[in-house]
C-alpha positions in Angstrom: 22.2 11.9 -28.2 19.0 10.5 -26.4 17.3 13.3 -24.2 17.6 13.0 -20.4 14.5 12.4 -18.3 14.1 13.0 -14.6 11.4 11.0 -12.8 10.9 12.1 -9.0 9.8 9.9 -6.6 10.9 6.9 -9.0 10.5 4.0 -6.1 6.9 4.7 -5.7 4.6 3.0 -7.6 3.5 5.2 -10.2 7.4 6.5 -10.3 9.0 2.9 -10.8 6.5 2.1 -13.1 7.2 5.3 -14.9 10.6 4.6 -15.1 10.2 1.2 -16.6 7.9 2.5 -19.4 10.6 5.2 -20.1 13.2 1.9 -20.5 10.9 0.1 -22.7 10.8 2.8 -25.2 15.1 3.2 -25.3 14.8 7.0 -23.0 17.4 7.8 -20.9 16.6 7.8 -17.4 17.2 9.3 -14.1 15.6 8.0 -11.2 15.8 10.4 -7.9 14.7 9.1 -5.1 14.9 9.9 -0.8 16.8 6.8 0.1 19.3 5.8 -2.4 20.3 2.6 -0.8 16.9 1.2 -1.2 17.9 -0.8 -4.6 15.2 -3.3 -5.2 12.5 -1.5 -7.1 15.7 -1.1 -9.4 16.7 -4.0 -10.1 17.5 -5.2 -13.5 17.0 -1.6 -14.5 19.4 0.5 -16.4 19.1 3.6 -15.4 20.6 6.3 -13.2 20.0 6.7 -9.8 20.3 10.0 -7.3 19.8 11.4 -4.1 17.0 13.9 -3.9 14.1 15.2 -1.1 11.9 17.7 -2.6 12.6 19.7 0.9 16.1 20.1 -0.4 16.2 22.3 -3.4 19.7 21.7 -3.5 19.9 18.1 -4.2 16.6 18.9 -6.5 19.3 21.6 -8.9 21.8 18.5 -8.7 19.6 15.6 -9.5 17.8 18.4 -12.6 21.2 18.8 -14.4 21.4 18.7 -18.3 17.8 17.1 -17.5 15.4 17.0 -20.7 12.3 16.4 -19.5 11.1 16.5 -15.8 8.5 13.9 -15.0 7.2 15.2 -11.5 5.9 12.4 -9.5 6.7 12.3 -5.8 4.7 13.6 -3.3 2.9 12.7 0.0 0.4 10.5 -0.7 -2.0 10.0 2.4 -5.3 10.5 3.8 -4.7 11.2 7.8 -2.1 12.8 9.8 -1.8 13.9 13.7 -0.6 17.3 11.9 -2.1 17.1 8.3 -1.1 21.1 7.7 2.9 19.8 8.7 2.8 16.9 6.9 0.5 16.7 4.3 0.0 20.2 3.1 3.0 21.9 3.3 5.4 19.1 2.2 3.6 19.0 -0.9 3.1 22.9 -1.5 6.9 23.6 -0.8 7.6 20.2 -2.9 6.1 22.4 -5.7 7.5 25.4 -5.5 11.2 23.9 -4.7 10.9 21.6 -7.7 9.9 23.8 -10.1 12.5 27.0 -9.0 14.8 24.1 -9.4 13.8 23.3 -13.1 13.8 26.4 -14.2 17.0 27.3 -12.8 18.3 24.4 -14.9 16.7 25.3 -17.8 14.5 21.8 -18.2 12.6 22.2 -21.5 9.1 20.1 -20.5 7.7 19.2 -17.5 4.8 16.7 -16.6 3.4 17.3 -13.4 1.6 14.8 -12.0 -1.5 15.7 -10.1 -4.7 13.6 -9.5 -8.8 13.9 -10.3 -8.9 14.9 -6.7 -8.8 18.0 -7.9 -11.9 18.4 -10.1 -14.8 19.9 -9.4 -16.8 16.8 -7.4 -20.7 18.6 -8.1 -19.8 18.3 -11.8 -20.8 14.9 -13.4 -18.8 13.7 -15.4 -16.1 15.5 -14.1 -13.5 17.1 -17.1 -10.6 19.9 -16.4 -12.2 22.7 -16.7 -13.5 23.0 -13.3 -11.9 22.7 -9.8 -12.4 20.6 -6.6 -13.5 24.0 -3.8 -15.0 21.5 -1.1 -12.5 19.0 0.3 -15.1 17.9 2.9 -11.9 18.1 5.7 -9.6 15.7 3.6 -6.1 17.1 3.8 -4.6 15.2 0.7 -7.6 16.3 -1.3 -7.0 19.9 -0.4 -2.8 19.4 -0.6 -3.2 17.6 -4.6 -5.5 20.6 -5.9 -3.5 23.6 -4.1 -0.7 22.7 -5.2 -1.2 22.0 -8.7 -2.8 25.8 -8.4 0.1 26.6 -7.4 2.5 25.1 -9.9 0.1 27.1 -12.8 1.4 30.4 -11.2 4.8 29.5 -11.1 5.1 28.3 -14.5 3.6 30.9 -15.8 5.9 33.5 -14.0 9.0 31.0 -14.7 8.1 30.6 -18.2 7.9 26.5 -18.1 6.4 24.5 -20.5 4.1 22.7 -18.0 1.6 20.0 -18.6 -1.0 18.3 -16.1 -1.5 14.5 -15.5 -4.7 13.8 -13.3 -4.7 10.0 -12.6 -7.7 8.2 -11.0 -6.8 5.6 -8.0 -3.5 3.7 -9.3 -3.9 0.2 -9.3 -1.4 -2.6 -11.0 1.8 -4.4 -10.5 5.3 -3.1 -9.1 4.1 -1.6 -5.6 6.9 -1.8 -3.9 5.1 -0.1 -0.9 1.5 -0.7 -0.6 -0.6 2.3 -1.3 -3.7 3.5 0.3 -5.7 2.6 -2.9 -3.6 -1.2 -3.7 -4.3 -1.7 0.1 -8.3 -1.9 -0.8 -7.4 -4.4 -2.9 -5.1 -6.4 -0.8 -7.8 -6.1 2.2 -10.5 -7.7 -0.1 -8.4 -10.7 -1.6 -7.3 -11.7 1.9 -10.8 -11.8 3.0 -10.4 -8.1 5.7 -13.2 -6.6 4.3 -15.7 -6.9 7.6 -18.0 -4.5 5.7 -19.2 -3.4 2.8 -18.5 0.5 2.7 -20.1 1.3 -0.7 -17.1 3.3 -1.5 -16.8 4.1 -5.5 -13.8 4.7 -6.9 -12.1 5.6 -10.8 -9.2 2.9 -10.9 -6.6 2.8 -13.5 -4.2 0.6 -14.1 -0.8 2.2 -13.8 0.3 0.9 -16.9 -2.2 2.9 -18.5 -0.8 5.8 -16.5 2.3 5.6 -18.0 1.3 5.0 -21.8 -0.6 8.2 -20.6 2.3 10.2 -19.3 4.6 9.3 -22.4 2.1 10.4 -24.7 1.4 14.2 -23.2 5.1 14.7 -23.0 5.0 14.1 -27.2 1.3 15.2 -27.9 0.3 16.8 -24.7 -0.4 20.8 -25.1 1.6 23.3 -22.9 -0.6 24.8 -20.2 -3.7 21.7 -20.2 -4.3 19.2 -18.0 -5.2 15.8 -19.2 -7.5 13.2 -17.2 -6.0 9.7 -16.7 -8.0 7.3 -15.3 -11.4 5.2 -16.2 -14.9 6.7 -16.7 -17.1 4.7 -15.1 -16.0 4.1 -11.1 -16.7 0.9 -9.8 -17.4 0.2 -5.9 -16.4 -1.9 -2.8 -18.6 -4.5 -3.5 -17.7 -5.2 -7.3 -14.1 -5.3 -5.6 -15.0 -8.3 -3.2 -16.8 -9.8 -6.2 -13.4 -10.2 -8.6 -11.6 -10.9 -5.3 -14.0 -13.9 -5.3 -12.7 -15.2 -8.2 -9.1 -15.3 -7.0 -10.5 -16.6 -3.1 -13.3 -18.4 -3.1 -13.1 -17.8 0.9 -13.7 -14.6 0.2 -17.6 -13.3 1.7 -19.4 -10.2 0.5 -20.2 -8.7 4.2 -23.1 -6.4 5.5 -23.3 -3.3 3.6 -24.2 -0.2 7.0 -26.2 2.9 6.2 -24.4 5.9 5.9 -24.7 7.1 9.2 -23.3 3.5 10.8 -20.2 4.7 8.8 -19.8 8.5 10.3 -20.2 6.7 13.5 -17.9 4.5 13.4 -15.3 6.7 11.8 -15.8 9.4 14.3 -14.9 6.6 16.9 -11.8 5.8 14.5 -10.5 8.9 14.2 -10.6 9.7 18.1 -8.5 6.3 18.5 -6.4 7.7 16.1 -5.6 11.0 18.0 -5.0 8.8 20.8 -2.9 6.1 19.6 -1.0 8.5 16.6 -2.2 5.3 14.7 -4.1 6.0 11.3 -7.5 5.4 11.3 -9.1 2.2 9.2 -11.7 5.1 7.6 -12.5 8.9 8.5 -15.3 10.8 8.1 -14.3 12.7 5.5 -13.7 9.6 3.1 -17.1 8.6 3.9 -18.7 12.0 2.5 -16.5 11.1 -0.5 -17.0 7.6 -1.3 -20.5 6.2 0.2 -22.5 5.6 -2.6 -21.4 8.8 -5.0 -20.5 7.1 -8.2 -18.5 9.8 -10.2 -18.0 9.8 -13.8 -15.4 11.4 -15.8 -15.1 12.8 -19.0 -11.7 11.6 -21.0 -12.4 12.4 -24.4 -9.4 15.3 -24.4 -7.0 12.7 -23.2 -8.7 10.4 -26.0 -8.2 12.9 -28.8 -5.2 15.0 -28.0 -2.9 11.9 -26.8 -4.3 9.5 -28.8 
């Protein structure tokens, strides 16, 4: 009998992607998602599909039944928020702790959490997962992704879980059902939005990889490590407008600012954002992030240990 593998947040597009990997290689899937109605990132799928909010550790102990393997996906996944502490941090903190209660109390035998290289240690170059991300420069989703991994260490230690850590770079690739912060970069660029050049670097991946990634530590990966997913060298906003040149040849590389243009014009979005309740285009923090820091990671434990 096949094993049974739970994939949270499975019409998200890391999750849905997920689950189509999963299919390819003959697994047995469940698919929970919020919104069970919402069909389409399903479609032609065969796989099982159930109600389930990470806020609700009830439906979490009902979707985790006779589960195998829990692929832990779902999360919040954004920058900016009127109350980031309501609805960034806390959401994904009590996602954690509900989730894994939940798993334990079911008695799942492997979990792969999925985190992000948000959470490494940004003043270490390259980057690897030995050290932590301790200055989020402000950015709630930063500080949400790296306390709440902490935080499902502890519990699987005190739970007894066989745990291991996925750390993606920014997800790019097909089946997006919902445009993400980081495909929306990309969508911005090929349709010619771009009005400057920010000189923002980031690590992409192609969610594909992700996947291959994810299959591989739940057969290779080590209980208790953490395992970088994502490329070495970043590239940056202007390399983006460069491909998206080859796709739209009406597509211009704009003025690249100064650093400080940036904070300034940030600040100005963010105070139209508390006004309007409207996320801002940029904040300041993602500025101190991105302008020209071009972090490298190291991968050679993913490269050895999952092949």
């Amino acid at each position: 009998m096949n094993k049974l593998n739970l994939v949270t947040g499975a019409n998200g597009h890391l999750g849905n992607n997920l689950v189509r990997a999963l299919l390819e290689n003959g697994e047995t899937v469940r698919a929970s998602v919020r919104n069970p109605n919402n069909r389409a990132p399903f479609e032609g799928l065969d796989c099982e599909i159930v109600q389930a909010d990470l806020m609700d550790k009830d439906s979490l102990l009902r979707a985790l039944e006779g589960v195998d393997t829990l692929y832990q996906v779902a999360a919040v996944f954004k920058h900016w928020a009127r109350d980031p502490q309501k609805e960034i941090i806390e959401p994904n903190m009590r996602g954690t702790r509900n989730v894994l209660e939940a798993a334990a109390e079911q008695g799942v035998g492997r979990i792969v959490y999925v985190s992000s290289i948000v959470t490494l240690d940004h003043g270490q170059s390259p980057m690897d997962e030995t050290r932590w991300n301790s200055n989020f420069h402000g950015n709630p989703y930063y500080q949400s992704k790296t306390e709440s991994e902490q935080l499902a260490w502890k519990m699987a230690e005190e739970l007894g879980l066989e745990m291991v850590s996925v750390l993606p770079g920014a997800i790019i690739g097909p089946n997006a059902f919902n445009i993400t912060p980081t495909m929306n970069v990309f969508q911005q660029a090929l349709n010619n939005k771009i009005l400057m050049d920010i000189n923002f670097y980031f690590n992409f991946v192609d969610v594909r990889d992700v996947t291959a990634g994810m299959l591989a530590c739940n057969k290779k990966g080590l209980p208790g490590e953490r395992y970088i997913l994502a490329t070495e060298k970043p590239i940056g906003t202007r390399r983006v407008l460069e491909i998206a040149q080859e796709f739209n040849p009406k597509v211009k590389i704009p003025y690249r600012p100064p650093r400080w243009v940036l904070m300034t014009i940030a600040g100005l979005m963010e105070l139209g954002g508390k006004i309007t309740g409207k996320e801002p285009r940029m904040m300041r923090n993602q500025v101190e992030l991105y302008y020209g820091v071009k972090l490298h990671v190291n991968i050679a434990k993913a490269r050895v240990e999952l092949g």
